[in-house]
C-alpha positions in Angstrom: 86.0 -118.4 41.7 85.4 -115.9 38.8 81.6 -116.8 38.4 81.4 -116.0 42.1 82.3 -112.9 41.9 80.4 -112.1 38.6 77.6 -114.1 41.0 77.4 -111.3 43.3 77.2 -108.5 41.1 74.4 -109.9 39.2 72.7 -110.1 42.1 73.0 -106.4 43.7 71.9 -105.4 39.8 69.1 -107.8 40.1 68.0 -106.4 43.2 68.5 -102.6 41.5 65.8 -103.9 38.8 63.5 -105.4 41.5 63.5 -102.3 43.1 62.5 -100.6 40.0 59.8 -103.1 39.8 58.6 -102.6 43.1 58.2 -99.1 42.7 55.8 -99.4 40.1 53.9 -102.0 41.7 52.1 -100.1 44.3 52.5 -96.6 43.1 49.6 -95.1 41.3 45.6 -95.1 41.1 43.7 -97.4 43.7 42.3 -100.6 42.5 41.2 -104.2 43.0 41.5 -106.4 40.6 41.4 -110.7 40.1 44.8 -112.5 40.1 45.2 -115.7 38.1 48.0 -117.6 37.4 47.9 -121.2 34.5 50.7 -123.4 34.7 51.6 -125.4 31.8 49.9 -128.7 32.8 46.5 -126.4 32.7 46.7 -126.1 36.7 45.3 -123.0 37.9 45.6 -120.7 40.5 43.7 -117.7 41.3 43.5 -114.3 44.1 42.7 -110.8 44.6 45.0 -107.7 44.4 44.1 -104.6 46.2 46.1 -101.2 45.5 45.6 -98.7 47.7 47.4 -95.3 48.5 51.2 -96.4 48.7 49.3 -99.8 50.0 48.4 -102.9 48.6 46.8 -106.6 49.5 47.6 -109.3 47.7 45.3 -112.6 48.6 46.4 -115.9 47.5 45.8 -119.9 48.1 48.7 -122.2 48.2 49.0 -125.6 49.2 45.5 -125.6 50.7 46.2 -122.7 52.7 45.1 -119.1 52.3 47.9 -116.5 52.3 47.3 -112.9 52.6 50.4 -110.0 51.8 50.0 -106.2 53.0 52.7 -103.9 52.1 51.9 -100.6 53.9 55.1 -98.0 53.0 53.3 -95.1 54.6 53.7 -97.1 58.0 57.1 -98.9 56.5 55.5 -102.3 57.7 54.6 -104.9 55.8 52.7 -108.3 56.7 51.6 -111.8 56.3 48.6 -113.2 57.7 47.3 -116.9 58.0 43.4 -116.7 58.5 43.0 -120.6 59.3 45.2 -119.8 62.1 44.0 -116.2 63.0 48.2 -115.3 63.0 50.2 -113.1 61.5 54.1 -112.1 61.2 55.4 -108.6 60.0 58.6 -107.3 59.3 59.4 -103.9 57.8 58.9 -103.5 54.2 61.1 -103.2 51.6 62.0 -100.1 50.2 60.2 -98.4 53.2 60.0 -94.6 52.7 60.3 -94.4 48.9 57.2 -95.4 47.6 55.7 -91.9 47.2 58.6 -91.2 44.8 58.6 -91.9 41.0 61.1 -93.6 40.0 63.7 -91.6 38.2 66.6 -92.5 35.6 68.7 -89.3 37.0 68.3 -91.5 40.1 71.9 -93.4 41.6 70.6 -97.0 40.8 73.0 -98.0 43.7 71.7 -95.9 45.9 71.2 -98.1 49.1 72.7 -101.2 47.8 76.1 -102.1 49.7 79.2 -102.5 47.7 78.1 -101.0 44.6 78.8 -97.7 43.2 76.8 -96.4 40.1 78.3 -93.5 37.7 76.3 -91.9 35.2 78.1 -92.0 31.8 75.6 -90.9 29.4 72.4 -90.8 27.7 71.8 -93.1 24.5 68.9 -94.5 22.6 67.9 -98.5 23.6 64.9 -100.0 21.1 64.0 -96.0 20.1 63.7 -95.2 23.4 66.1 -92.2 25.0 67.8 -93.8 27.9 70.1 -92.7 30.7 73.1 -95.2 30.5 74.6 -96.1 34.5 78.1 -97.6 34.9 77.9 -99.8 37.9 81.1 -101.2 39.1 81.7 -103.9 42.4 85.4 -104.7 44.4 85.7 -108.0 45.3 88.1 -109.8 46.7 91.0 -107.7 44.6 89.0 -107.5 41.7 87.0 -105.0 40.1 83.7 -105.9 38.4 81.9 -103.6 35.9 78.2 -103.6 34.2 75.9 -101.5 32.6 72.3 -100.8 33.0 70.1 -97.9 31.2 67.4 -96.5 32.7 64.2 -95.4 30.6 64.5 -91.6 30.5 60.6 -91.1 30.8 59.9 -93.9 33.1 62.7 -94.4 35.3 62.1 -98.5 34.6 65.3 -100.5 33.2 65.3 -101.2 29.5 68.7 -102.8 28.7 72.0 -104.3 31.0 75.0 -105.8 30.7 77.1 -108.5 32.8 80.8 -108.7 33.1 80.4 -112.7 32.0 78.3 -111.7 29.0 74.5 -112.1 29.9 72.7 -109.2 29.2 68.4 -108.2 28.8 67.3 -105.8 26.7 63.2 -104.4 26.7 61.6 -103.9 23.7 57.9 -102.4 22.7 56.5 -104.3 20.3 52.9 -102.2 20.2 49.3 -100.8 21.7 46.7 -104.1 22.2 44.1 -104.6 24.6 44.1 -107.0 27.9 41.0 -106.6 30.1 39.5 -103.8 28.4 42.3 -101.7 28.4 45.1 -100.4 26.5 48.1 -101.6 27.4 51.6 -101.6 26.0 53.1 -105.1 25.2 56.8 -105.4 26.4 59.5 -108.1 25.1 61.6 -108.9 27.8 65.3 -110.9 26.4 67.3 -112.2 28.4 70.9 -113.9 26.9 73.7 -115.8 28.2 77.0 -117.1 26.7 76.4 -120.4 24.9 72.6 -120.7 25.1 69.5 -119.5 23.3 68.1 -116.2 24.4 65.3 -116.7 26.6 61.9 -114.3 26.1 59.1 -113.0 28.3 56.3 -111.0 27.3 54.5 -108.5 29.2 51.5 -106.0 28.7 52.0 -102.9 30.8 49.5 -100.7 32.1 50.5 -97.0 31.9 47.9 -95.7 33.8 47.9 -98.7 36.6 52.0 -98.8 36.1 52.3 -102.4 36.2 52.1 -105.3 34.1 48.5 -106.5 34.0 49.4 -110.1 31.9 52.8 -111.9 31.6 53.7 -114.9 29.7 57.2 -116.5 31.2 58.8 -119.5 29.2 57.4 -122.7 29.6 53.6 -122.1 29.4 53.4 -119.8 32.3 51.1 -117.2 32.0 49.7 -114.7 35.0 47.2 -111.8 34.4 45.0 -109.5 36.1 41.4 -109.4 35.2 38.4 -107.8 36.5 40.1 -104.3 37.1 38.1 -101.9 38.9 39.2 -98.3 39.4 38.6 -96.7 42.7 39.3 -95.9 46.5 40.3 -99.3 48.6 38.7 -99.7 52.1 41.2 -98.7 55.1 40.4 -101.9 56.3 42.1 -104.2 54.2 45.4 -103.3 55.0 45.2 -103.5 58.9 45.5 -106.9 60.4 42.0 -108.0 61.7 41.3 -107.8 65.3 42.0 -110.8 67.6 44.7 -112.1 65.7 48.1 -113.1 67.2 51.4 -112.1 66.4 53.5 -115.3 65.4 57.8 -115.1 64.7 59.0 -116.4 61.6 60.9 -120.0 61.8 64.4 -119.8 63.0 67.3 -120.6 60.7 69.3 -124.4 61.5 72.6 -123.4 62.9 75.3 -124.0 60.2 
């Protein structure tokens, strides 16, 4: 019953992180750029990513099927469209509203996230980087549950947290190279649990794009952008074309 608990909290401060992520994701300069993604076994995988103002198109193959993903937070919509069947389904985005804002470490990292309060404790240096230290604490069924996260002071991004049953990540930089003709800051991500080997990923982050333009996961995974051109996106890529049909999502089984 313990892990349960310690369960849920780890995954309203996982979602805290996403958000973080998602913020930088689509926030910043317009630009289209080549998605691939190698698997171990040398499998491949490849699409387009389109970045837009607060917008972005993602485009995508999967099973023999061509996916395509528009987040538009200046409408608060976001959508999924299926060309071989000229349908698509849409749903309001995540995080709808907050795009246009920077991501802040004076921000509440709980702010929207039900039954968990944040309380700022302090400010403290993580990997030679000043960060703002958050004290995030969860009631659950009689019992209170408390972790840590601190937020990068100049980026607003998480660089370090801490679980009640001991796992933890911390970010590192390790130093300036170049990906794609551009300089980039590579990032090691740790993450550690009680009774097994810390687990690594590495990732090259683009200041100026804010996002990670290359990532290497364990077990041979490796996903990079390439082909990055800078400039204005057509309106027309995040609409949903003409003549196509709205479609629902599948209905859960009743339990």
């Amino acid at each position: 019953m313990r892990s349960h608990k310690i369960g849920a909290l780890g995954i309203l401060i996982a979602g805290s992180l996403i958000a973080c992520a998602s913020l930088a994701e689509i926030a910043g300069i317009e630009f289209s750029a080549d998605m691939i993604m190698r698997g171990p076994d040398g499998q491949m995988s490849s699409g387009k990513m389109y970045v837009g103002s607060n917008r972005m198109r993602t485009e995508m193959s999967h099973q023999g099927q061509n996916m395509i993903r528009i987040v538009d937070q200046n409408r608060g919509m976001e959508w999924m469209i299926f060309p071989e069947r000229q349908g698509y389904m849409e749903r309001p985005a995540p995080m709808a509203g907050q795009m246009s804002r920077s991501p802040s470490a004076e921000t509440n990292p709980c702010q929207g996230i039900t039954n968990l309060s944040c309380r700022r404790v302090g400010e403290e240096a993580i990997a030679g980087r000043r960060a703002i230290k958050w004290e995030m604490t969860m009631n659950h069924e009689g019992q209170t549950l408390t972790g840590f996260q601190w937020l990068d002071a100049e980026r607003g991004m998480p660089l370090k947290y801490q679980m009640p049953n001991g796992q933890a990540m911390e970010l590192r930089v390790l130093g300036i190279e170049s990906v794609a003709g551009r300089r980039v800051e590579k990032w090691e991500m740790t993450m550690f649990a009680p009774n097994e080997q810390p687990v690594r990923t590495y990732q090259w982050y683009d200041p100026e794009l804010k996002l990670a333009v290359r990532q290497e996961m364990p077990g041979g995974i490796v996903q990079e952008l390439t082909n990055i051109q800078i400039g204005p996106q057509p309106d027309a890529l995040f609409q949903v074309p003409a003549g196509y049909t709205k479609v629902e999502p599948p209905q859960a089984p009743p339990r």
